[in-house]
Every structure is written in C-alpha cells, then in structure tokens.
C-alpha positions as a printed NumPy array, in Angstrom:
array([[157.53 , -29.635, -53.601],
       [154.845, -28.999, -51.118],
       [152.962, -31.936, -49.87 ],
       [149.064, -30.917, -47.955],
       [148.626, -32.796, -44.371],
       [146.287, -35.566, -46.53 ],
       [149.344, -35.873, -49.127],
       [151.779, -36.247, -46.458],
       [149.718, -38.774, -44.766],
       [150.166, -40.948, -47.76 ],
       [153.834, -40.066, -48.332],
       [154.689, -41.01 , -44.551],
       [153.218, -44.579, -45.06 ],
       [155.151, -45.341, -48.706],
       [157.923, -43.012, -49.213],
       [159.007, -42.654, -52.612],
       [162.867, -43.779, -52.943],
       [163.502, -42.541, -56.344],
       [162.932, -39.005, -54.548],
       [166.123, -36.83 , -52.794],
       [164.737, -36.071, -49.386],
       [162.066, -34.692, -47.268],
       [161.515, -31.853, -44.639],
       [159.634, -32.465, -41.71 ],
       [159.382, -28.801, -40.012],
       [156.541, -27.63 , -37.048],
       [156.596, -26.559, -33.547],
       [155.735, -29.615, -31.573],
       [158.424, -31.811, -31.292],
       [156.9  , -35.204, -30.627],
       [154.511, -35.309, -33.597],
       [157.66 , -34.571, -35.878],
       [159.501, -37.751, -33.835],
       [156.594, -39.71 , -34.727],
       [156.17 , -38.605, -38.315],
       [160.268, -39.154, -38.86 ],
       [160.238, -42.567, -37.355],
       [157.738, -43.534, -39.438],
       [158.607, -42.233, -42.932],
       [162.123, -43.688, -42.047],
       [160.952, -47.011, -40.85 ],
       [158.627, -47.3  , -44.293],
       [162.006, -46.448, -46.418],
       [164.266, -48.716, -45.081],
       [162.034, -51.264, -43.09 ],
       [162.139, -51.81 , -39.525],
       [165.673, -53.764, -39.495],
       [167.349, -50.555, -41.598],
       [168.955, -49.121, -38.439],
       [170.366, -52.441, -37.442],
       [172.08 , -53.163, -40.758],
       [173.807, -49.651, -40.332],
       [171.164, -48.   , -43.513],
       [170.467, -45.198, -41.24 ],
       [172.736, -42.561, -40.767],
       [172.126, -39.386, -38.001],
       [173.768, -36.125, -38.081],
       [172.597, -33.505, -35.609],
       [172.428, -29.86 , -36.263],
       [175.436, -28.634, -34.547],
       [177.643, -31.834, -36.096],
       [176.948, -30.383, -39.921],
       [177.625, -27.333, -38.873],
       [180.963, -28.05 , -37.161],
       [181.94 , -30.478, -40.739],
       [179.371, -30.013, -43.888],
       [181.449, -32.608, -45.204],
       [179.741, -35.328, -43.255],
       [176.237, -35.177, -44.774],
       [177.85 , -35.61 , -48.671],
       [179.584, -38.567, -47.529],
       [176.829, -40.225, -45.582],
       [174.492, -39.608, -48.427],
       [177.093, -40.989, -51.465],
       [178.544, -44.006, -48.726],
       [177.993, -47.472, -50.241],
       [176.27 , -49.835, -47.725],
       [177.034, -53.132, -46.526],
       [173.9  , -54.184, -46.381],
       [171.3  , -54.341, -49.892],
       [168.176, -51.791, -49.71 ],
       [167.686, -48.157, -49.6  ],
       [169.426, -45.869, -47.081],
       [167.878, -42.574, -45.223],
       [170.617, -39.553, -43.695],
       [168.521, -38.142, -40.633],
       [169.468, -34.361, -40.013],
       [168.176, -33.247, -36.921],
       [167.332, -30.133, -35.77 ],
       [167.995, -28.298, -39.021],
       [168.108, -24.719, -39.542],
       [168.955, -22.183, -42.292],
       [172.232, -22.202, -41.121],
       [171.953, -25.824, -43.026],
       [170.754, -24.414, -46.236],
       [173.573, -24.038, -48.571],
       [174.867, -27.696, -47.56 ],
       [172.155, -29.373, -47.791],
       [171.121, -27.597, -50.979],
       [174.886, -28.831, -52.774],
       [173.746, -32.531, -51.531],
       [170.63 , -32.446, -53.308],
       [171.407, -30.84 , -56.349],
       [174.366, -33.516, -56.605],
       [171.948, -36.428, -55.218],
       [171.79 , -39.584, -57.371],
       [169.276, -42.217, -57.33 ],
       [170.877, -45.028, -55.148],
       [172.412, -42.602, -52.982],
       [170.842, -41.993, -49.43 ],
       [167.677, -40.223, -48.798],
       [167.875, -36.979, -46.968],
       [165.088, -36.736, -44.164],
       [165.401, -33.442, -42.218],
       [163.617, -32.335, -39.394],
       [163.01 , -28.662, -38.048],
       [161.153, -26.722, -35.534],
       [158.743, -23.512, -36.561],
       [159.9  , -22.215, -40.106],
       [158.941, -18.94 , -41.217],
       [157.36 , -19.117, -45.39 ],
       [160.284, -16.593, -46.343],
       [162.857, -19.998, -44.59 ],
       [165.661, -21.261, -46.862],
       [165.225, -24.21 , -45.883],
       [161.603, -24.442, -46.043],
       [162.021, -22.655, -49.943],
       [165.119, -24.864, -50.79 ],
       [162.823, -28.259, -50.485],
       [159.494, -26.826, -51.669],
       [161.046, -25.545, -55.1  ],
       [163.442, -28.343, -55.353],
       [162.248, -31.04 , -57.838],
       [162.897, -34.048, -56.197],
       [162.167, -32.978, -52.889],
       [159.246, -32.7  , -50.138],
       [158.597, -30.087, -47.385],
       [155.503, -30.932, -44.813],
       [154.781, -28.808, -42.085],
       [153.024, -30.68 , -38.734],
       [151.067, -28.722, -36.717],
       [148.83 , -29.38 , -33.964],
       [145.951, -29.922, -35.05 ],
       [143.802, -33.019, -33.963],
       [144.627, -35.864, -36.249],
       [142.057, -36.201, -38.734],
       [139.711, -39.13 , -39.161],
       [142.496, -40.785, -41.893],
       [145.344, -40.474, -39.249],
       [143.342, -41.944, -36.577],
       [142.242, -45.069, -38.62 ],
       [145.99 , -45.885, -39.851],
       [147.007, -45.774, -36.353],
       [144.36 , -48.326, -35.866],
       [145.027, -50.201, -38.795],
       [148.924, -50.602, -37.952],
       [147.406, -52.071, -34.555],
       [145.859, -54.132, -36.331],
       [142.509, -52.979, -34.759],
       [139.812, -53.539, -37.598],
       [136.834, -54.584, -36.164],
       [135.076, -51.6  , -33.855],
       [132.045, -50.492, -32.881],
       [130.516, -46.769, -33.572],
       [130.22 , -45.809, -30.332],
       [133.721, -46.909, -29.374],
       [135.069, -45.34 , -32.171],
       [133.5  , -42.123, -30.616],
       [135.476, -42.729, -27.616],
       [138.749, -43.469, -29.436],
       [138.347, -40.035, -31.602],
       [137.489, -38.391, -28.093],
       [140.984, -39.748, -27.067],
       [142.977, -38.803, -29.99 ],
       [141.797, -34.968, -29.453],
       [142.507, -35.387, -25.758],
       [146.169, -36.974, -25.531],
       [149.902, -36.378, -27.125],
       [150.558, -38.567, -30.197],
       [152.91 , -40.99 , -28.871],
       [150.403, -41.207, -25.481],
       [147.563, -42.066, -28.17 ],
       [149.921, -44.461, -30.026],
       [150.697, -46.062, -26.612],
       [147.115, -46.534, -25.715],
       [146.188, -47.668, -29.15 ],
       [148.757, -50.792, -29.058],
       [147.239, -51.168, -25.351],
       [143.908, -51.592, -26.746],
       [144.826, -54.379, -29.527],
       [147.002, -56.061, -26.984],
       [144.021, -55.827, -24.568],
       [141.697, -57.521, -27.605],
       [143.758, -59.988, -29.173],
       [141.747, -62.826, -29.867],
       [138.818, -61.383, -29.072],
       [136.419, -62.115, -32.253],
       [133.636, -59.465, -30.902],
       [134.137, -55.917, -32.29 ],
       [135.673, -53.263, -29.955],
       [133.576, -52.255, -27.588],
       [132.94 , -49.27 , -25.475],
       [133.802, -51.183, -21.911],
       [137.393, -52.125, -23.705],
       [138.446, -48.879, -24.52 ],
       [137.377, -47.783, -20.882],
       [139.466, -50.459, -19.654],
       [142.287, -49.42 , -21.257],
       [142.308, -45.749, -21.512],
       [144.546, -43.641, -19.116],
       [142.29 , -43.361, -15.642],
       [142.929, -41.614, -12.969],
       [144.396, -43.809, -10.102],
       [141.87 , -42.886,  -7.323],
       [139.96 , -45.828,  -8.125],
       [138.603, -46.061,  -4.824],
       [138.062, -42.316,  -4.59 ],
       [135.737, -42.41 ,  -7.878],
       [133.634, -45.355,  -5.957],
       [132.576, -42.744,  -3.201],
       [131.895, -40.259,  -5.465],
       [129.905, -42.343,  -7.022],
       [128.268, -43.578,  -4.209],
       [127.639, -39.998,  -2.964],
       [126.331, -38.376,  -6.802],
       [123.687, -41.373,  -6.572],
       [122.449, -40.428,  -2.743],
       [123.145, -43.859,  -1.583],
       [123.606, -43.584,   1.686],
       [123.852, -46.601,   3.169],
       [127.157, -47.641,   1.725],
       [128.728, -44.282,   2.448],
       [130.139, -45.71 ,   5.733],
       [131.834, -48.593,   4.511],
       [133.591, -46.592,   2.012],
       [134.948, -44.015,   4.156],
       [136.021, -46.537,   6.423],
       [137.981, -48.316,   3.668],
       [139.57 , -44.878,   2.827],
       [140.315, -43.86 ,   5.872],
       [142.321, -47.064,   7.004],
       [144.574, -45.988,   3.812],
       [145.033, -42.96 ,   5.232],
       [143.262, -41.145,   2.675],
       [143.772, -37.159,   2.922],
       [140.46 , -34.74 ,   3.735],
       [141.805, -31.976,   1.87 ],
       [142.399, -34.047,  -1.329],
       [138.55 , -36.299,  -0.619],
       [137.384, -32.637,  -1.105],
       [140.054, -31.594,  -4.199],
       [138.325, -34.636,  -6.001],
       [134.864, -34.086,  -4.893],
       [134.652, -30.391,  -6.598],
       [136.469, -31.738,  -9.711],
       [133.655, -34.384,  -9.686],
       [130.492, -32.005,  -8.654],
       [132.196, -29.173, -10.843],
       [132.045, -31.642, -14.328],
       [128.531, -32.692, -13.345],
       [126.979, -29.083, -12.928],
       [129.251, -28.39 , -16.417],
       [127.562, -31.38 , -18.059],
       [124.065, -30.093, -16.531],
       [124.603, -26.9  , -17.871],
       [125.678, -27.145, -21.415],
       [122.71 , -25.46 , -23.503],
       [123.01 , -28.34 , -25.628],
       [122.054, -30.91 , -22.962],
       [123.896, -33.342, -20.577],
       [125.231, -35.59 , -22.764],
       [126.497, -32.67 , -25.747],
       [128.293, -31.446, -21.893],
       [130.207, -34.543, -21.191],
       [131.034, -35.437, -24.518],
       [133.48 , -32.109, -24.195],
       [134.932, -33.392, -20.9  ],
       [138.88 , -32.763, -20.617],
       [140.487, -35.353, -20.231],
       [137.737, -37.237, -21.858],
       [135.044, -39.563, -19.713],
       [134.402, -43.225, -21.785],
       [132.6  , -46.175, -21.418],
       [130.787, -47.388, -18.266],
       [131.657, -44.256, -16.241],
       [130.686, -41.876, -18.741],
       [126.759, -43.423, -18.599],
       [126.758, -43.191, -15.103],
       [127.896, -39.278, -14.816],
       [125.144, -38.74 , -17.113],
       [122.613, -40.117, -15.177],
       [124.298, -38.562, -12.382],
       [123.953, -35.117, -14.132],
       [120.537, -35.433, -15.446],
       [119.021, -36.709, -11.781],
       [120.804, -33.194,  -9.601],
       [120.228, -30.563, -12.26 ],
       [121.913, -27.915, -12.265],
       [120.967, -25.726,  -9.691],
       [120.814, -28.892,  -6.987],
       [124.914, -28.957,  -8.356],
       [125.549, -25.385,  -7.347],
       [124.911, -26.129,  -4.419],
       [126.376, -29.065,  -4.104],
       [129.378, -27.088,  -5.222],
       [128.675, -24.465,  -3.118],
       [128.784, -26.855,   0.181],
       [132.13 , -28.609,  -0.727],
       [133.817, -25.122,  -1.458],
       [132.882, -23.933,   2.158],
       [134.244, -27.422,   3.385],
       [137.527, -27.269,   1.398],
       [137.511, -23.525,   3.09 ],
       [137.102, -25.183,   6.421],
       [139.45 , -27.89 ,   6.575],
       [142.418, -25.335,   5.125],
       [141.373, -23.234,   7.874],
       [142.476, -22.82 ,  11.487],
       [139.64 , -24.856,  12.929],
       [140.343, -27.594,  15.771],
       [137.142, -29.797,  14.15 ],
       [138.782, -33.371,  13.051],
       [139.283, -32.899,   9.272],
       [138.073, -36.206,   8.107],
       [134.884, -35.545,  10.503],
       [134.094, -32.669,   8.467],
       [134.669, -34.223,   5.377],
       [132.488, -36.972,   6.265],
       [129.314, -34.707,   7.33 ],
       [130.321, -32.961,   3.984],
       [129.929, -36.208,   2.094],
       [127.003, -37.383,   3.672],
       [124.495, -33.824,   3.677],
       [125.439, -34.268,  -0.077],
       [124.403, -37.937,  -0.424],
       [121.122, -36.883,   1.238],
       [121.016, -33.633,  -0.895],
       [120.939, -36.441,  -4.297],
       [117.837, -37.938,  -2.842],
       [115.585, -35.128,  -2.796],
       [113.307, -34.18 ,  -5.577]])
C-alpha cells in the first residue's frame, strides 16, 4: 500500500507490527537515514539494536546470498519484543527476494524495512510493496517539512512552550538547513532551555542557531551600517591585532551591504526582504538589519555597494597602498555615508 507524506508521518512515529515491511525510497539520502532510524527505533524501542532485534543486510550482501534476508526475518530472538531486517540500498535487483519473504512473512517474524534511492513508478520494487497487502511504500522528497513534521521534532525535544514569533524563526530554520542539522539544532535549543519556565523566545533561538563565526566581524559591520563613527577605530584596532585579512573585511562587507540593499528592495518591503534571507537572519540581529535597511534605502545601498566593489577591486589589484589602509578609508566614507539624510 501507498502511504501520502501526512500518512507516513503518522506511520514513522507508531509503526504497525502486525504489518510485513515498509519501503522508504527518495533521492536525498539523509532524510531517508532519519526517517529509517526513526520508524525502526518506534518498532523495536531504542534498546532493540543492543539486544541483537535489529538485523542489517546491505544491497550487495543479498545479492551475493538471498538466503540471508529469509533467515534473518524467520530467526527466533533472544531477547522478547518485535524485530526489524534493515535492507539497505535496495534495488530491483532485490525484487524477487524480497517479494518470496513477504509473501511467506508471518506475524512474529521480523519486519522488513527497506530503503532506496530515486524509484521510477514503473519500479518493482516500488510496485511489489505498494500492491502488496501487508506492506508500505513512502517516497521522501525534499520538500520543506511541513508544519506537522516540524512540531514532532519539537515535541520529541520536548520543546512545548514557544512563542509565535520564535516559532517563525524555527520554521525559517527548518526551510533553511538539512534534517539532521535541524534535528541537531532543535535538541540544542531544549538543552539551551531546560528549566527555563518562560516560553521560547526569539533571543534563544538566536543564541542557538548556527552563526557565522566572525563574531567580531558582524560588530563592525554593525557599527559601520549604523554610521557610528566614533567606535570605528577601536574596532579595527581589535581586528587588526588578530590579524584580520582586508580582502576578506571587504568579502563580508558586500555580503552584508548586498542583503541590506536586497532587504531594501523587495517590493514587498524591508521586512517581507529579510524574512527570505538565505541562510536565515533571527532574533536580535535580524531587528537591527532592518532598521539598518529601512534608515540607507536602497539607492544610499547601491552605492554603498558600489564603493566596497571598487575597494575589493583595489586591494586584489597591483597597487602598493597598505591594504588594511584602504579598507579602513573604505569602512569609514561608508560609516559617514549612513549618517546623511
């Protein structure tokens, strides 16, 4: 039988052990990992694999013996509970064998999970456990996970309590990073709030969200988006006794300039323009590049964007002027550039 992406959803959390197996097929890799390790640990609980109720058979291994997957699937277990034979990396080549398992299969015996890249609708594997009776095919594609998926991620995390707007900013994240990335940050967050009796807030899910490690790079751009001159020095001088490179101070100033003049330029307005930032922008930081947006405009931004391109030009060139010089007068016409009207 076929089971939809809500179905599956469903199916993945509380697997049905009275059923013969279940085909996990689609072309990215880690969201089929994730989906298998899950269904698996629901069957046979997260201690199966260590009482020996989870047997793996690779691709090329059934292949080189088909006997292997009838005995795995009809062994008798040490341990009490239900058992789960992995096949990994399945293939038509599997078909006939694994179509003589489940055909044969007998409640009690061990639950067939396969997993497969990109199959075709005219597959015989795909056919074999869509028409088979006591069987489930799911394709994973991908797709952003839907609200559902995102809230039993959060749920497992035991993340209940959260606020709209920082459930904006986890949704933003989910669209933006890889499954097990997401997963990662997810258990990051609830570590990051345990005990904390306040919903989730905004500023948490800033803190922990993947961040690019220029910290003190952002705090000059910052400084120099907001024309405030006066602590430009101390800033550079901080950088530059960590032997921060001109070429890359500029690399990181267009990325910076280039999202505010994208944000300033949206039709819909600034904050419709930042809200489609890649990776996304959260919390704390993502307030202050929209007032950082909304005070140049966007013409003020090209050319800010225009001066930092002919200074990146500049200090890849053959000139004898002292890079970090030039990156400095860069930084500081644009710091004076935020303050006019």
């Amino acid at each position: 039988m076929k089971l939809s992406p809500r179905d599956a959803l469903g199916y993945f959390a509380k697997p049905d052990p009275k059923k013969a197996g279940l085909l996990i097929y689609g072309p990215d890799a880690m969201r089929i990992a994730l989906r298998r390790a899950e269904v698996i640990k629901s069957l046979i609980g997260p201690n199966g694999e260590d009482e020996m109720r989870l047997t793996r058979i690779s691709g090329s291994e059934l292949r080189k013996n088909k006997a292997l997957l009838i005995d795995a699937v009809m062994a008798q277990g040490f341990f009490p509970g239900p058992r789960s034979v992995l096949i990994e990396d399945a293939s038509d080549q599997h078909a006939e064998i694994i179509k003589e398992c489940l055909f044969d299969w007998r409640e009690g015996d061990g639950i067939v999970i396969a997993t497969a890249g990109q199959l075709k609708a005219s597959s015989k594997l795909r056919k074999l456990f869509e028409n088979h009776p006591a069987a489930y095919a799911t394709a994973i594609y991908n797709d952003p996970p839907t609200r559902a998926e995102i809230e039993n991620t959060l749920k497992k995390a035991g993340l209940d309590s959260i606020s709209r707007d920082a459930m904006a900013d986890i949704e933003a994240l989910a669209r933006a990073l890889d499954p097990g990335d997401f997963s990662q940050t997810v258990e990051k967050i609830s570590l990051y709030c345990h005990n904390n009796t306040q919903p989730v807030s905004r500023e948490d899910i800033a803190a922990c969200a993947p961040m690019s490690t220029e910290a003190s790079i952002d705090d000059l751009l910052h400084v120099v988006a907001e024309g405030r001159v006066q602590e430009l020095a101390p800033v550079l001088i901080k950088l530059n006794s960590q032997g921060s490179d001109p070429v890359a101070l500029s690399i990181f100033a267009l990325r910076h300039f280039r999202a505010l003049h994208t944000a300033a330029s949206d039709p819909s307005g600034a904050a419709s323009g930042i809200s489609k930032m890649r990776p996304p922008i959260f919390g704390p930081r993502r307030d202050r590049m929209l007032r950082q947006a909304q005070q140049w405009g966007m013409y003020k931004l090209e050319a800010a964007i225009s001066l930092l391109t002919e200074t990146d030009l500049t200090l890849r060139s053959s000139s004898k002027a002292p890079s970090m010089a030039v990156m400095e007068r860069a930084l500081i016409r644009l710091s004076m550039l935020a303050q006019k009207r």
